[in-house]
N, CA, C and O of each residue as an XYZ file, in Angstrom:
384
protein
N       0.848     -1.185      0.000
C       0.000      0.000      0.000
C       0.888      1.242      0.000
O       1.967      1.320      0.588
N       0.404      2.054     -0.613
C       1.634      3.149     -0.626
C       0.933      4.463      0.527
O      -0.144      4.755      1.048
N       2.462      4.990      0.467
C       2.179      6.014      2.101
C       1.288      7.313      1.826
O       1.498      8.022      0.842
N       0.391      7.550      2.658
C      -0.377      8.272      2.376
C       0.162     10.162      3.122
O       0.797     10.346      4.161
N      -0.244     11.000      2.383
C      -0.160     12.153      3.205
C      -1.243     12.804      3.352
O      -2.123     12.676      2.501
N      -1.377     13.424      4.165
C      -2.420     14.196      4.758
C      -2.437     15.815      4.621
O      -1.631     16.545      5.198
N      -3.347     16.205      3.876
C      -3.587     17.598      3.380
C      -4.577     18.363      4.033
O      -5.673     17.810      4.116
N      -4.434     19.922      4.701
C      -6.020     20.455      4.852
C      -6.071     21.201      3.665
O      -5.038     21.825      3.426
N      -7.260     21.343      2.612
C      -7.445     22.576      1.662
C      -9.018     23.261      2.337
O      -9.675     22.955      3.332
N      -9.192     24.219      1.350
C     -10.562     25.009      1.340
C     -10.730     25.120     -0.264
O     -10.049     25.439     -1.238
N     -12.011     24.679      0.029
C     -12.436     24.824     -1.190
C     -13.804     25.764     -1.506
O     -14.271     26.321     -0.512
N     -14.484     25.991     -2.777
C     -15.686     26.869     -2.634
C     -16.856     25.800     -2.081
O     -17.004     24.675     -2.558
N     -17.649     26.350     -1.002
C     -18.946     25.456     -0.468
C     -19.439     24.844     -2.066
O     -19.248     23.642     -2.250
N     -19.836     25.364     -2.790
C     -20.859     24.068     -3.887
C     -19.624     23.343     -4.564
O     -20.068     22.398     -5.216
N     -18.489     23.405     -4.645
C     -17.493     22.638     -5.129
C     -17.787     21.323     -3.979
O     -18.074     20.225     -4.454
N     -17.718     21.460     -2.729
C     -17.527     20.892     -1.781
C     -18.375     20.002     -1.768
O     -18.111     18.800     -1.716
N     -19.912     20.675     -1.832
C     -21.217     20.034     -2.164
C     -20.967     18.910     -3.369
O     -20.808     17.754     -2.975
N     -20.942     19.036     -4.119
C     -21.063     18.529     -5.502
C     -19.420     17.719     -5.185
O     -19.155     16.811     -5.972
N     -18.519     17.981     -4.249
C     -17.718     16.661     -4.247
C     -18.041     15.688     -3.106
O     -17.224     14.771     -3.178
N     -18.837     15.510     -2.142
C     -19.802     14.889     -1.338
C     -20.311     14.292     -2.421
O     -19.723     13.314     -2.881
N     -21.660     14.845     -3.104
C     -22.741     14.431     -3.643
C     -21.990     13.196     -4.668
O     -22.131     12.024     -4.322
N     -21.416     13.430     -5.582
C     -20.812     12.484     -6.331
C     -19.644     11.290     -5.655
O     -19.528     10.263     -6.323
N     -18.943     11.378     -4.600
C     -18.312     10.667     -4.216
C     -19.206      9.480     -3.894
O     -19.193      8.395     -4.475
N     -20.246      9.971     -2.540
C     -21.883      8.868     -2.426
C     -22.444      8.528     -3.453
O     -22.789      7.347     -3.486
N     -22.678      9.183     -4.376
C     -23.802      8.459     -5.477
C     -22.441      7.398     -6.404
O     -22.844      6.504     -7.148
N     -21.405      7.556     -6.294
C     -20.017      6.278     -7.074
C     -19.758      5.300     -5.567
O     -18.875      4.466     -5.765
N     -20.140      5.263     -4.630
C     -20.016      4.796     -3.511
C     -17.862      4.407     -3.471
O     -17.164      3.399     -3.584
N     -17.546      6.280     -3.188
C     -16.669      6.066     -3.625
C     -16.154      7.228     -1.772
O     -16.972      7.820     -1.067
N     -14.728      7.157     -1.563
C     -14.540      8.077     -0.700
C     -14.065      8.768     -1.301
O     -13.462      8.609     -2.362
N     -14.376     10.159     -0.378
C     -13.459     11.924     -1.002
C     -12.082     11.547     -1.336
O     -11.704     11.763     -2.488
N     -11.533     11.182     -0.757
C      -9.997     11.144     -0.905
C      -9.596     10.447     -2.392
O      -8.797     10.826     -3.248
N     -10.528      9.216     -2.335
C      -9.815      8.660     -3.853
C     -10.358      9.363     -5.416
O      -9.935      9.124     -6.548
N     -11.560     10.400     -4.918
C     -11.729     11.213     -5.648
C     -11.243     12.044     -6.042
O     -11.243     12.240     -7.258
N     -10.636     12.866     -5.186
C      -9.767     13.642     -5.225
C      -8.685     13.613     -5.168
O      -7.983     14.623     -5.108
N      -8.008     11.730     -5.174
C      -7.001     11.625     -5.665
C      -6.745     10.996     -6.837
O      -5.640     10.569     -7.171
N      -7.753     10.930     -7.472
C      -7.553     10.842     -9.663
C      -7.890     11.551     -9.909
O      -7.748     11.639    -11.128
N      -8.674     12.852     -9.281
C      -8.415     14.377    -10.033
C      -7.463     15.235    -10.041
O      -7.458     16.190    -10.818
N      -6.589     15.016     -9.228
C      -5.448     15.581     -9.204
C      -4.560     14.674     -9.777
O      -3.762     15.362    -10.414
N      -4.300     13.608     -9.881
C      -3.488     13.055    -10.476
C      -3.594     13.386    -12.167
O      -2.678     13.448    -12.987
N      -4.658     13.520    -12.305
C      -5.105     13.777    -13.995
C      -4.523     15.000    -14.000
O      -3.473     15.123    -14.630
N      -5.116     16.196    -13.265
C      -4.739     17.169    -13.346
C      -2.831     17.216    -13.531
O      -2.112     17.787    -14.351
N      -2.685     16.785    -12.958
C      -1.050     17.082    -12.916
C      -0.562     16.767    -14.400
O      -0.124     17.442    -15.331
N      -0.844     15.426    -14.180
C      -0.684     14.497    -16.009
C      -0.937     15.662    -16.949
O      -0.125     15.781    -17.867
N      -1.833     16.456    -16.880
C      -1.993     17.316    -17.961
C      -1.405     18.232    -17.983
O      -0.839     18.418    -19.060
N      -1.228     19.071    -17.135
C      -0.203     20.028    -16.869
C       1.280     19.304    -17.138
O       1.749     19.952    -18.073
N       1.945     18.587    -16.878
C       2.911     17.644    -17.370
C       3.042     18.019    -18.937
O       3.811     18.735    -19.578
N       1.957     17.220    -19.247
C       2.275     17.243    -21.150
C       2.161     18.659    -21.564
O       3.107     19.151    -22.179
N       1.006     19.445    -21.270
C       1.431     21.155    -21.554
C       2.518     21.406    -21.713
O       2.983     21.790    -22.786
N       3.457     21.158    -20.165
C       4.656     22.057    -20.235
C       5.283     21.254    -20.945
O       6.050     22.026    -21.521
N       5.581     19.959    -21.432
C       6.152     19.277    -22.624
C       5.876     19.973    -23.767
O       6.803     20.061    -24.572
N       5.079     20.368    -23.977
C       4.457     20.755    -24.908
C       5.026     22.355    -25.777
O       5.396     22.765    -26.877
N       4.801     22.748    -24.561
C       5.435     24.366    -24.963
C       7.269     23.735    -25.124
O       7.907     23.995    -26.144
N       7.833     22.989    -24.063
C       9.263     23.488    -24.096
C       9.401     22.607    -26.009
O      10.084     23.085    -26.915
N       8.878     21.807    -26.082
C       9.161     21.458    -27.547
C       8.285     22.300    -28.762
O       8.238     21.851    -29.907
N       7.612     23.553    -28.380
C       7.059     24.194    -29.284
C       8.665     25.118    -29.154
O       9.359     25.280    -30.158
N       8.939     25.472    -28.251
C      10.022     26.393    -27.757
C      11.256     26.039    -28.365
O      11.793     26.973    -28.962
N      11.976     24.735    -28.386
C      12.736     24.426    -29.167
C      13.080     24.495    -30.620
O      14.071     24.876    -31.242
N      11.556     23.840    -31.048
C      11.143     23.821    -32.513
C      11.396     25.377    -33.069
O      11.874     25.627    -34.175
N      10.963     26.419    -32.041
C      11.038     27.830    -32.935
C      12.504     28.686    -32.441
O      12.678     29.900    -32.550
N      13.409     27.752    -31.915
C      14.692     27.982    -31.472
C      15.694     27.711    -32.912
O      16.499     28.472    -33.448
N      15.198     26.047    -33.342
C      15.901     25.890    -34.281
C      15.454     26.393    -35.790
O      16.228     26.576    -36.730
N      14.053     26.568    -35.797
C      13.927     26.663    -37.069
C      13.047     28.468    -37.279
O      12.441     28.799    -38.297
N      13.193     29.186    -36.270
C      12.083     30.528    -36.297
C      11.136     30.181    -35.480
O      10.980     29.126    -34.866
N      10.416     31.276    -35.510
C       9.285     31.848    -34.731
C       8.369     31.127    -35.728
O       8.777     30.806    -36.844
N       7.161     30.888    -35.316
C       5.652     30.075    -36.321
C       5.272     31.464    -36.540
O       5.329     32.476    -35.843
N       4.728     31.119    -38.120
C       4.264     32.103    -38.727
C       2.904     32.216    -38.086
O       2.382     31.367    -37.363
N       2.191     33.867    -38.600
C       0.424     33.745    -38.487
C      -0.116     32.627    -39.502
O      -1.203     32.106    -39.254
N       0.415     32.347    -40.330
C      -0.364     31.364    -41.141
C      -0.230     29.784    -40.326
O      -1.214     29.049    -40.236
N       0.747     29.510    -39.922
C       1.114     28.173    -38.829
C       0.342     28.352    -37.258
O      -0.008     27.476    -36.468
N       0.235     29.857    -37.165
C      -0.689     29.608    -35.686
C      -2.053     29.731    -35.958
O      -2.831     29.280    -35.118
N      -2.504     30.266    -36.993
C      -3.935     29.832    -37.414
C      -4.311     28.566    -37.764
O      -5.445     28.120    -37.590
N      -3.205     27.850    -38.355
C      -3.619     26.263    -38.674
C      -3.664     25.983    -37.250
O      -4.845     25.951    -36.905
N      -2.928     25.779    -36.336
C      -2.634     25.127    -35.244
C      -3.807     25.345    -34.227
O      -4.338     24.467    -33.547
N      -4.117     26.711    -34.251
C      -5.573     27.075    -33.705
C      -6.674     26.422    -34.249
O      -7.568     26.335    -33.407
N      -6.988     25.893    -35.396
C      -7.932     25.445    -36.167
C      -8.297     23.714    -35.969
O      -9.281     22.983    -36.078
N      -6.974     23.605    -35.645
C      -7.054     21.961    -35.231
C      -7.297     21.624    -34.203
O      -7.901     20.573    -33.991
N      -6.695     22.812    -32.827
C      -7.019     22.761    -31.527
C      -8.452     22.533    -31.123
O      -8.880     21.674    -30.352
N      -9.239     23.631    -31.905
C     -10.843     23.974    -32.083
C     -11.442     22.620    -32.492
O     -12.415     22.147    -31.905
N     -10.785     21.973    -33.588
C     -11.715     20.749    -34.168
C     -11.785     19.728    -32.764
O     -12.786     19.066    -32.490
N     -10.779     19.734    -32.106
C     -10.424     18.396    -31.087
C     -11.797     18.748    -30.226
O     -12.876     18.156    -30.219
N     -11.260     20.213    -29.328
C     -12.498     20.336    -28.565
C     -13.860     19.893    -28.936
O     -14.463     18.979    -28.373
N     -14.287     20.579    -29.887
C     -15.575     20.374    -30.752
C     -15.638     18.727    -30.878
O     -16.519     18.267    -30.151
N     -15.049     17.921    -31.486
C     -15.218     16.535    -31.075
C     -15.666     16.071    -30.370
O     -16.524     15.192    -30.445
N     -14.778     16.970    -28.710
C     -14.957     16.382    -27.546
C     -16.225     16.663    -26.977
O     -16.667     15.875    -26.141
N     -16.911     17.716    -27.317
C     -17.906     18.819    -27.231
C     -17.225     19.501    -25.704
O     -17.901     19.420    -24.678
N     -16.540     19.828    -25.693
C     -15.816     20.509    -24.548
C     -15.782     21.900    -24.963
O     -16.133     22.053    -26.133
N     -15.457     22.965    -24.337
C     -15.516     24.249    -24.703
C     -14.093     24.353    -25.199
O     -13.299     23.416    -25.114
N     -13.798     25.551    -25.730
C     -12.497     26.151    -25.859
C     -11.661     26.637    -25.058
O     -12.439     27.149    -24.253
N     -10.544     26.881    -24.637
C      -9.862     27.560    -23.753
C     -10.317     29.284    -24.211
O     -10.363     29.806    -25.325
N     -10.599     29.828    -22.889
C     -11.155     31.116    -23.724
C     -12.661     31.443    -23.743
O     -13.131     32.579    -23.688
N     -13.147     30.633    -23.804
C     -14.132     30.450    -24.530
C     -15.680     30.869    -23.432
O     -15.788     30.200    -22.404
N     -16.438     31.616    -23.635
C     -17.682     31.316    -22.442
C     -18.593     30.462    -22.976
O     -19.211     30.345    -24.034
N     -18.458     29.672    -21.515
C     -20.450     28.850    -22.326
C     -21.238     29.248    -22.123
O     -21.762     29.793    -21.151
N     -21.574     28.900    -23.580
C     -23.187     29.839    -24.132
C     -24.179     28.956    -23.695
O     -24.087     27.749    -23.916
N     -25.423     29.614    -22.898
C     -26.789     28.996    -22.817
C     -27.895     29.177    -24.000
O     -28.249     30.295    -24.373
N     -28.332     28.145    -24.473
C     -29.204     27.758    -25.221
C     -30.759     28.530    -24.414
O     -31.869     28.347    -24.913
């Protein structure tokens, strides 16, 4: 079993709510909830910053990306979300 540590946070009351409410209805405890959301979380933040330092490199060795290369790159970003039906970074959600 691996060693556990012990954290106090604060969080916003309906965050709090709504991490109760879903932990009971997965008959799951807070902790292991909130410990594969943070683990994800990190994972992603991880590949980001992978992400930039090899965008960073790439325009080390070969230039800066043109506007025509960051509009493609924006365009593909957009398709993924939209796939995902996830919003955009940026982006407000719109009510229907």
């Amino acid at each position: 079993m691996a060693e556990k540590a012990k954290f106090s946070v604060s969080i916003d009351a309906e965050l709090g709510t709504a991490l109760r409410q879903y932990a009971a209805a997965e008959d799951e405890q807070i902790s292991a909830v909130i410990s594969r959301a943070l683990e994800q979380y990190l994972d992603d933040r991880r590949l980001i910053r992978a992400g930039l330092r090899a965008m960073a490199d790439y325009e080390a060795a070969h230039g800066p990306f043109t506007e025509s290369e960051r509009a493609e790159a924006d365009d593909w970003a957009a398709g993924l979300f939209e796939r995902a039906g996830e919003q955009r970074p940026g982006e407000e959600r719109r009510s229907a």
